[in-house]
Phi, psi and omega in degrees: 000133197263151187284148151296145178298160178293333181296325198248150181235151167289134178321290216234113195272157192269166170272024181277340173255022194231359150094245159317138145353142140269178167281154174279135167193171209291020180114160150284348187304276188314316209018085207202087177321135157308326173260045153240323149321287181304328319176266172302318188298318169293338169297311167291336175284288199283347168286326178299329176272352187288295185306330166304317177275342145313345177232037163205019166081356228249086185324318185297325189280350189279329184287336152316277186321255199350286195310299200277007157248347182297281191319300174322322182266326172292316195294315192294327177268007186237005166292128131358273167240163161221000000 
């Protein structure tokens, strides 16, 4: 395989020139990490299910909601970029 002229850079450089691993994430377009995509969305689920059990009383939704803001903030704080 012959080297590129110095004027052109590679689209997608291997990874022996970009040094680390990256993180998984939805592309460069977006720039936007997988555990903050799962992450925020659970966050908004579980504040939805808390205000549903304040307003109907209801032992199941405050204990969703928690898990699903507990897990939503671990996911959303273990993200990279957003």
């Amino acid at each position: 395989m012959t080297r590129m002229p110095p004027g052109r850079r590679e689209v997608y450089p291997s990874r022996r020139a970009t040094g680390e691993r990256r993180g998984p994430s939805f592309g460069p377009r977006l720039n936007v990490s997988v555990p903050i995509s799962i992450g925020l969305p659970l966050l908004v689920v579980g504040l939805a299910l808390l205000l549903a059990a304040y307003s109907s009383g209801r032992i199941v939704f405050l204990v969703a909601g928690a898990a699903a803001l507990a897990v939503g903030l671990t996911a959303f704080a273990s993200g990279k970029r957003l």
